[in-house]
N, C-alpha and C positions, 0 to 999 in steps of 0.2 A: 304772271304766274297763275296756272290753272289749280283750282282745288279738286281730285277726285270725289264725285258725290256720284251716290247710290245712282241707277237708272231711273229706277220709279221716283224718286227725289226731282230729279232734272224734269224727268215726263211731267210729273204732279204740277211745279210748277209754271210749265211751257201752258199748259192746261189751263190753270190757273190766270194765266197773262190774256188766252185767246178768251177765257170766260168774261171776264172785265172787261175785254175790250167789246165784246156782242153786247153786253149788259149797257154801256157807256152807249151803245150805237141804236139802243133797243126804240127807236121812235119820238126819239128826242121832243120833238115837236107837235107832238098830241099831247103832251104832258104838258100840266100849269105848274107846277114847283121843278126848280132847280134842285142839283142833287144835294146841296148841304141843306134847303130846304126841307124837302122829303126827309132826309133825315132828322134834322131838328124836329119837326114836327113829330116824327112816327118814335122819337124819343118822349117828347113831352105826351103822346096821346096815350103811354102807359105809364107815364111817372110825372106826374104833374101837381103842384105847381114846383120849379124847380126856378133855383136862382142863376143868377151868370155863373158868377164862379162853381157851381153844382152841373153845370151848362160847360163849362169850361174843364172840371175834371173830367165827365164822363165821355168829351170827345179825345180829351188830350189834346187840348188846343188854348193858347196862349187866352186869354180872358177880352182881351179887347179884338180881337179874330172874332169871339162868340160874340161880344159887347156890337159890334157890326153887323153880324147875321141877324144877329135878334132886332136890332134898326133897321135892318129892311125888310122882314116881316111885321114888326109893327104896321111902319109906313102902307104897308099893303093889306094891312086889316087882318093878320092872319094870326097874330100872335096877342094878347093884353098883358099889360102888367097888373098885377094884385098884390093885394100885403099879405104876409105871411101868414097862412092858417093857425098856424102853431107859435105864431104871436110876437115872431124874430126882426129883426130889424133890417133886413135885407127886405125889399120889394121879388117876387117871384115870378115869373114869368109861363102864362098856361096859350092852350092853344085858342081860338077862337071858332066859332059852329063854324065859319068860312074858313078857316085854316084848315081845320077836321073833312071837311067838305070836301074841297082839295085834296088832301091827302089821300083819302079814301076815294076819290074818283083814280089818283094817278094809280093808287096801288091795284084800284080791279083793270087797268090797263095792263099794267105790269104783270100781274097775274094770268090775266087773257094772255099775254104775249107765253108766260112761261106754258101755258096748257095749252097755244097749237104746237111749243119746241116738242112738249113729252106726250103728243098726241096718241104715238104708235105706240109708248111704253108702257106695259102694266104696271096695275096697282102696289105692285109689290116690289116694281122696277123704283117708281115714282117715290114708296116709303123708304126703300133703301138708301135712294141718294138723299133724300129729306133728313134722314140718320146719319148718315156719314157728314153732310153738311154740316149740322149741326154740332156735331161731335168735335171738327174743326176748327169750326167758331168757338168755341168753349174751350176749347185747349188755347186759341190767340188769348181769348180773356181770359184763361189761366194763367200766361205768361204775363200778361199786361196786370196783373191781379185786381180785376175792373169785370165785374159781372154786365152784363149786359140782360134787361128785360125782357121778359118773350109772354105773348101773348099771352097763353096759357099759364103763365105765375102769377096774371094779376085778378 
């Protein structure tokens, strides 16, 4: 059984599926972090030190899923463990200069990639869909009621 949905609905999302999959395709292999790495990391490099389970709400992900990712960035020097700044009994988990390292080489990859896509676009082209993006992502973490960190808040 089909559900009638709006056009721009259907369109946004078809959109949406082709975006993910270019981003997924984006160079895979000049990159050093895997994409829940990249993530974790580009999570802990605005909000740190954070524990597993703090690791585990903020992906929405079962705790021994995070309890694993964070084992193999350890193992790979990218990640330490620390005791609680604020003096808790949970051991927390921050990035290390090599994880940071990392991160920030994959993201000005990423970045180069996104600035030859919007070569042609102006500035204004470039702020608009930076706004709309954003707008998107804040409405999911609306629904999820789970803020998400952004550069410029920290």
């Amino acid at each position: 059984m089909s559900v009638d949905r709006e056009p721009e609905l259907v369109d946004i999302e078809y959109e949406l599926t082709l975006l993910s999959r270019y981003h997924a395709l984006a160079q895979r292999a000049e990159l050093h972090l895997d994409r829940s790495a990249y993530l974790l990391l580009g999570r802990l490099e605005l909000q740190h030190p954070m524990s597993l389970k703090e690791l585990s709400c903020a992906f929405s992900l079962d705790i021994s899923t995070i309890n694993r990712q964070i084992g193999a960035l350890r193992r790979q020097g990218l990640v330490e463990r620390v005791e609680d700044p604020d003096g808790g009994l949970a051991r927390k988990v921050r990035p290390t200069a090599q994880g940071l390292s990392k991160l920030h080489a994959d993201r000005e990859h990423s970045t180069a990639g996104v600035e030859k896509v919007l070569r042609e676009w102006t500035p204004e082209q470039r702020q608009a869909l930076g706004d709309l993006l954003r707008q998107f992502n804040r409405s999911v973490e609306n629904l999820e009621g789970r803020d998400w960190p952004r550069p410029d808040q920290v």
